[in-house]
N, C-alpha and C positions, 0 to 999 in steps of 0.2 A: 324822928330818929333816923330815917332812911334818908333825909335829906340833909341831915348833919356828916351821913356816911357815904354822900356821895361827896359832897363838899372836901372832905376829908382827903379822900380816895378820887381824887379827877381823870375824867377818861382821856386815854394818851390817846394821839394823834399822830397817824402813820402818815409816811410818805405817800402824797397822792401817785396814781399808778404810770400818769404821764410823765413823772420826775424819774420812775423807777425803771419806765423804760431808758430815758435821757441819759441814766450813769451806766445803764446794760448796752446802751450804743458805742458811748463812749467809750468806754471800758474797754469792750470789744474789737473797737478800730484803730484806737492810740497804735496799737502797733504796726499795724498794717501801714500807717500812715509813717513812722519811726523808721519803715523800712527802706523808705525810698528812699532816706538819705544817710542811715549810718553805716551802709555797707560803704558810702564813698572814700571815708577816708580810711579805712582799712583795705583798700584796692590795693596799694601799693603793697602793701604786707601781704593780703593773698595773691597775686603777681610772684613776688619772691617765693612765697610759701612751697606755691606748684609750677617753680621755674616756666612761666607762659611769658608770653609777649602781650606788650600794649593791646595787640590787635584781636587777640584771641581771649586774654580775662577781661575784654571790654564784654562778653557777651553775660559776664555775671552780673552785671548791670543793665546790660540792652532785653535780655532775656525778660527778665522780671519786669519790665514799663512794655515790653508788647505784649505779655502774658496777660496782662492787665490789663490792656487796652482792648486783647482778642475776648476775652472771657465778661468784660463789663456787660458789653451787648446781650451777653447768654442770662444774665439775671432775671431778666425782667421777663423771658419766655419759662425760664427755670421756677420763679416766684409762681407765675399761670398755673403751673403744672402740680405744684406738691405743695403750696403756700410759701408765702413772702418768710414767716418765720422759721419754716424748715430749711428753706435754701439760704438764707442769713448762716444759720448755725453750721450746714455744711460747707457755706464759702469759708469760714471761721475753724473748721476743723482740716479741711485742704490746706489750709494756709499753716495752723501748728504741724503735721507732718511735713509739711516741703521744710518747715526751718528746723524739723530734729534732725532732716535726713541733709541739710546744708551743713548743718553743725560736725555732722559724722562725717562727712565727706571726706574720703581720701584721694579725690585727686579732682582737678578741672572736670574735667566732663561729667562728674555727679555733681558738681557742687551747680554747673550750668545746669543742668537739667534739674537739679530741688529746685535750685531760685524758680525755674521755668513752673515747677510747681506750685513756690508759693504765690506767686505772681496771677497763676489762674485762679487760688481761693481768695486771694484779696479782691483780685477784679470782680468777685461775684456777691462777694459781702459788701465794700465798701459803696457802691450806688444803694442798697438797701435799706443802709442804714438812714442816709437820707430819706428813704421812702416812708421808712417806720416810723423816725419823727414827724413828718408829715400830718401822717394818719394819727397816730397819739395825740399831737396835740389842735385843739379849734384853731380857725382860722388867724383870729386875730392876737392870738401867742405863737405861731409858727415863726415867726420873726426872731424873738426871743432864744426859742429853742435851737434854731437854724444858728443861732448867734453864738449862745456857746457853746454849743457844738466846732463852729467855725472855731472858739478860741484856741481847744483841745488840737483842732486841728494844724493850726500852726504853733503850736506849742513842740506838737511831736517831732516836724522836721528841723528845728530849731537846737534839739535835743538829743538829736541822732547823731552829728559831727561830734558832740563834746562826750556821748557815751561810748561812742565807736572809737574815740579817741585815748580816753580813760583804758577803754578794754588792749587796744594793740600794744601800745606802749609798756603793758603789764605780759604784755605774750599771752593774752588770754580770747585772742579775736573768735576761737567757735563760740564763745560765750556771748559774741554779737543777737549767734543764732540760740543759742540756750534759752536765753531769756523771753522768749515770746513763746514758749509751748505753756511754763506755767500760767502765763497773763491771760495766755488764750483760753486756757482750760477752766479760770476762772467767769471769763468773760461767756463761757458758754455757760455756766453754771447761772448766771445772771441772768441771760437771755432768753434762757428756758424755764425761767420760773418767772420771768415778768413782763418778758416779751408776750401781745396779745397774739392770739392766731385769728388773724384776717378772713374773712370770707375769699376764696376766688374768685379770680372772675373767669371770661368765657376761656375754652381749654385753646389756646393761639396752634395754627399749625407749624412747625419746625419749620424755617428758612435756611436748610442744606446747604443749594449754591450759593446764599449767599456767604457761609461760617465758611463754606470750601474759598473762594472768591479771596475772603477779608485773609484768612490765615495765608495764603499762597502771596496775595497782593504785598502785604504789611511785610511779611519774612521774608521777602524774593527782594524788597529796596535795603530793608537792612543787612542783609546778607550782601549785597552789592556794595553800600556803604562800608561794612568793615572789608571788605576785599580791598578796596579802594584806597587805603592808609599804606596796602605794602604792593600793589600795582601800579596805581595812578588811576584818577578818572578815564581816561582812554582806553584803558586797556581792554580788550576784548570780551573778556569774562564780567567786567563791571558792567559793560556797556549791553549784553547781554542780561542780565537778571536787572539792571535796573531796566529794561523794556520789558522783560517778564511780569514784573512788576507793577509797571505802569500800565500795560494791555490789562490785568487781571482785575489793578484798582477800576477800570474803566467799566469793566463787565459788572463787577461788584456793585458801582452806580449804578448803570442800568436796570441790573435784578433788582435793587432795591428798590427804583422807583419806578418800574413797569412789568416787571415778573411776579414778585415775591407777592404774597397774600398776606401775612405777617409778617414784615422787613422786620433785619434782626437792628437796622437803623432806621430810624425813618427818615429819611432825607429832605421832605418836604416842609420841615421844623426850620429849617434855614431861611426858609421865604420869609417869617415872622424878623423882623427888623431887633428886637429886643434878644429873641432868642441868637440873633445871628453876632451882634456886637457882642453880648454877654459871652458868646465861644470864643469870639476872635478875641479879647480883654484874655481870657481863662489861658487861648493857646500862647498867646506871648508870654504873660506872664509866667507858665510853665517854666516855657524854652530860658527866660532870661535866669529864674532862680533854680531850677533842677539844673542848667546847664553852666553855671558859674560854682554849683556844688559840686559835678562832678570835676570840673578841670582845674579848680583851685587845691584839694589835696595834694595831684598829681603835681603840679609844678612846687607848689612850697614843699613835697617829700622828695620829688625826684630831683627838681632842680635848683632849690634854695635849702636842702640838707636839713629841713624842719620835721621838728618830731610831729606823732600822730598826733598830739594833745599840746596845747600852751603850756611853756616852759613855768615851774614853780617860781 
């Protein structure tokens, strides 16, 4: 009888727990990832919006990629300190407040400083995630998982021109930013009910001069470089912060690979031949497709008269 009523009645089968981290990563980063490119083609629209200049709304963009770049580093001492899944969810909660308060923005200088916002909760989440799949799944499925994750991942910037697009053309561009607090709010809701919590490891000690060092180094060339668009390279002031710049990057080196006791980089990752080609592959390819995203809006909206979105 009992075996008529299991027959009957068959026991359902959940999602194993490594799948259920895999859609709580993804979930969670689609936007993060979404962001780097659909604020491009709505540049030209917020430019007009807050009557600025090329030189000055370029920082709504430059802001949020060194935000990112300064705050990646911090994850992995942040992860040491309070666990890998606690500082996921707060890079992820950083990141929906900078895009409510992008969204509300009434004028350039808040909307520079959210980006600059959301820019530090992405940098902190977005390495993580790869960390977590990692750890979730065994060795010889990490491939796999690495894999679709990688598809989601260029899925998103692929998606970001034709939604950014969609939105401006409607006069709906805060809705660029609207839409990533629900996603996000979701994605934490995921994370923390199926994200594991990790063991830590040893408690790392903070690398000060070097976070002082990288911030100073990194924002002292880009601040040089947008000078530079309505000076010239020559000019005194450019030529001044880009050597601020370059003295500080120097020092930065140094501390990292002869002061620091926990580098917030390890610099000696580069000596490895695999690790070194795989950066130099990752930095070009960056520069050629984030950097063809950003300057192609601007010329087909500024100077070929095309809308933000393909003509019906």
């Amino acid at each position: 009888m009992s075996k008529d009523r299991n027959q009957n009645h068959p026991t359902k089968r959940s999602l194993p727990a490594k799948y259920r981290v895999l859609i709580s990563v993804i979930f969670g980063l689609f936007m993060v990832i979404l962001d780097t490119t659909v604020v491009n083609v709505a540049f030209q629209t917020l430019r007009m919006e807050f009557g600025a200049s090329l030189n000055d709304s370029q920082w709504i963009i430059s802001i949020y990629v060194m935000s990112l770049g300064i705050s990646t580093p911090l994850s992995a001492f942040i992860a040491n300190r309070i666990g890998m899944k606690q500082t996921y969810l707060i890079g992820l909660s950083i990141f929906i407040v900078g895009s409510a308060l992008s969204g509300l923005s009434p004028n350039l200088a808040v909307l520079i400083a959210a980006r600059g916002l959301q820019g530090f909760g992405g940098g902190i989440a977005l390495p993580l995630g790869a960390a977590i799949l990692l750890r979730s799944f065994p060795a010889k499925e990490q491939g796999v998982a690495l894999g679709i994750f990688g598809i989601a991942s260029l899925v998103a910037p692929a998606l970001g021109p034709i939604l950014g697009g969609f939105l401006v053309d409607r006069d709906l561009w805060r809705f660029i930013f609207f839409i990533n607090p629900p996603i996000g709010l979701i994605g934490i809701l995921l994370g923390s009910r199926f994200l594991p919590n990790f063991p830590r490891e040893r408690r790392p000690s903070f690398d000060w001069p070097g976070l002082v060092t990288e911030i100073v180094g990194f924002g002292s060339v880009l601040y040089a470089a947008s000078l530079a668009a309505n000076n010239g390279w020559n000019a005194p002031g450019v030529v001044t912060w880009f050597l601020i710049g370059g003295v500080t990057l120097v020092g930065f080196t140094l501390i990292e690979l002869f002061v620091a006791k926990d580098p917030l980089l390890d610099l000696r990752l580069f000596k490895k031949r695999t690790f070194l080609n795989a950066s130099l592959l990752g930095y070009v390819s960056v520069i050629a497709m984030f950097g063809a995203e950003f300057l192609m809006p601007i010329y087909l909206q500024y100077l070929r008269g095309q809308t933000a979105s393909p003509p019906d």
